[in-house]
N, C-alpha and C positions, 0 to 999 in steps of 0.2 A: 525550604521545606516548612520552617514556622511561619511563613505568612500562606500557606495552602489553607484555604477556609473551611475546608470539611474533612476530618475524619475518614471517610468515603473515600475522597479524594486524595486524602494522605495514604493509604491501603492502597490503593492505584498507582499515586506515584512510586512506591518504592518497589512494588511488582512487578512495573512492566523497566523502573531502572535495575532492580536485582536480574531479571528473565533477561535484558539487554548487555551487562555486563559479562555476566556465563557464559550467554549463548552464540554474541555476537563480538564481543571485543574481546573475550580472554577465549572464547572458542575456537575449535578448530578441527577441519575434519581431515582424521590423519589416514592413511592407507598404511593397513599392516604391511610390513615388510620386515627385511634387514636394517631399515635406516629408521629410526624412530622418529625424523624431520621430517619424514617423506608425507607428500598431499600434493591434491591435485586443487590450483586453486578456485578453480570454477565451480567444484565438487562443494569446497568451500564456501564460495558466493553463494551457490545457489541456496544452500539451506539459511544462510546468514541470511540471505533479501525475503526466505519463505517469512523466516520468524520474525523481519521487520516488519512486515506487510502482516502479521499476525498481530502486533502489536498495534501498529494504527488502528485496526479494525478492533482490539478492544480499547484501546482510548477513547476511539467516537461511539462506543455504545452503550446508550443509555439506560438499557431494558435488556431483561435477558432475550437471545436471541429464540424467534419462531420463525416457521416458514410461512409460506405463501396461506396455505388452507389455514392453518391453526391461528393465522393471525384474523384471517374474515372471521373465525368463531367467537374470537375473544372480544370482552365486554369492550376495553379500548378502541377497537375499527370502529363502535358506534353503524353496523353494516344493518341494512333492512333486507332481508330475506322475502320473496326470492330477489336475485338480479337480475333486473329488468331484461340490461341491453348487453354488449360488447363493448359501448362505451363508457360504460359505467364502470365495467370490471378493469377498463385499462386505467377509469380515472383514481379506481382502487387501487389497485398494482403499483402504482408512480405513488401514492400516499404510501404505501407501503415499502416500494423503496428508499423512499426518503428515511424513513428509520431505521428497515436492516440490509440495506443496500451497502454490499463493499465497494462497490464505483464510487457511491456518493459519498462513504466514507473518506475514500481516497482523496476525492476532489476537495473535500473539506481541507483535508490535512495541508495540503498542496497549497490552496490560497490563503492557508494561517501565515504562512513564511512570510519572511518578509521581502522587500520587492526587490532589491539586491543578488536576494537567494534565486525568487521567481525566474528572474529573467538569464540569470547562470544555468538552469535546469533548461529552461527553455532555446538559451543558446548552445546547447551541447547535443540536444537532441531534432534531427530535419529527416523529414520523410521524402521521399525519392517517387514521384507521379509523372508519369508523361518526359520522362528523362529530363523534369526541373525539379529542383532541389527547393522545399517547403519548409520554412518554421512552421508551428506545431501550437498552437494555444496550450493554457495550464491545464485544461480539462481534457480533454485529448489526449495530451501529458497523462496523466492521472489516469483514464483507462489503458493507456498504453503499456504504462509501470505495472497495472494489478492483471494484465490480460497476462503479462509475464511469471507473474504468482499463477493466476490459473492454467496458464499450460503446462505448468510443471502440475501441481496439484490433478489438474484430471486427466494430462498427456503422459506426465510424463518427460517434459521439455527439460532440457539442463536450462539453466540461466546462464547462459556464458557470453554475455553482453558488457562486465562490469571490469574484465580486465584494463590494464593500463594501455595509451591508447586509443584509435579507432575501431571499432569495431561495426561491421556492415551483418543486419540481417532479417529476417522479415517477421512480422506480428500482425496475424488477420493476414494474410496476405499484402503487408505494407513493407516497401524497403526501409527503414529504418539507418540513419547515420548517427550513430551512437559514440559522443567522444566523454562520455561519464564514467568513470572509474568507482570502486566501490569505497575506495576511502571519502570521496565524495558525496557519497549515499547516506556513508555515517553519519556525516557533518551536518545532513540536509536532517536526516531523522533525531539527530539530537538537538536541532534549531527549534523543531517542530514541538518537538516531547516538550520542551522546556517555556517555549512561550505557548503550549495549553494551559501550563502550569501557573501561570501569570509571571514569570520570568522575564523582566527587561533588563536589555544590557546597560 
């Protein structure tokens, strides 16, 4: 923590370490009952991977977040009015997601790891085409993980990929062979968290 070089950055790390501690290691989502242990733990995961993945996305963000319009208005895009073509707007769009883009986010965080970690995540996770079984690059990886945040956030999807375990299921229409567990996940997000922070072991 004393060698964190900004202020800023010291505010950061203990927020998204305090919001990770609460919500994800001492957390837990119980189902009223008779048994006061009682949980379901997918119920569990799921909200655990929302707020991880709510976490990376503000670690990697620099600026407070706008959307797509509000960011062409603002002084920053440096944008000349009107737009010309379609290609123009996509060469905007791709500047644009580089900044508030949760994919790129993601893929950022993903090739912080180190190469050790990478090629664990990447060996645990093969997608299923043509009845052959595929590894998966880190980027792929990386939307594959945040496509998981999003279909819960606008489906509605449980996350229940992260039990111990194989588990088989499809993302976009992909079969997915998932042998990742969620205590795994932790280890991967606290790898992560910790060498932004300039943490070597």
């Amino acid at each position: 923590y004393d060698s964190i070089d900004s202020e800023e950055k010291k505010n950061k790390f203990l927020k998204i370490a305090s919001f990770y501690k609460f919500l994800v290691v001492g957390g837990k989502f119980v189902v009223e009952s008779n048994k006061p242990d009682d949980y379901i733990d997918y119920l569990d995961h799921t909200y655990k991977y929302i707020a991880i993945f709510s976490f990376i996305e503000d670690l990697y963000t620099g600026e407070e977040y706008k959307d797509f319009y509000s960011w062409l208005k603002s002084k920053k895009a440096c944008v000349k009015f009107p737009i010309s073509d379609q290609n123009t707007l996509d060469v905007l769009y791709k500047k644009y997601l580089g900044i508030h883009g949760s994919t790129q986010k993601a893929t950022r965080f993903f090739e912080s790891l180190s190469d050790e970690t990478k090629q664990s995540i990447v060996n645990n996770f093969q997608i299923r085409k043509n009845e052959k079984t595929q590894s998966i690059s880190l980027v792929e990886l990386a939307k594959l993980l945040y496509q998981i945040r999003s279909d819960f956030i606008h489906r509605a999807k449980i996350a229940a990929h992260f039990n111990r375990g194989t588990t088989i299921h499809t993302v976009n229409n992909k079969l997915v062979i998932d042998n990742l567990d969620f205590e795994e996940i932790e280890k991967i997000f606290e790898e992560g968290f910790l060498l932004l922070f300039g943490y070597k072991k």
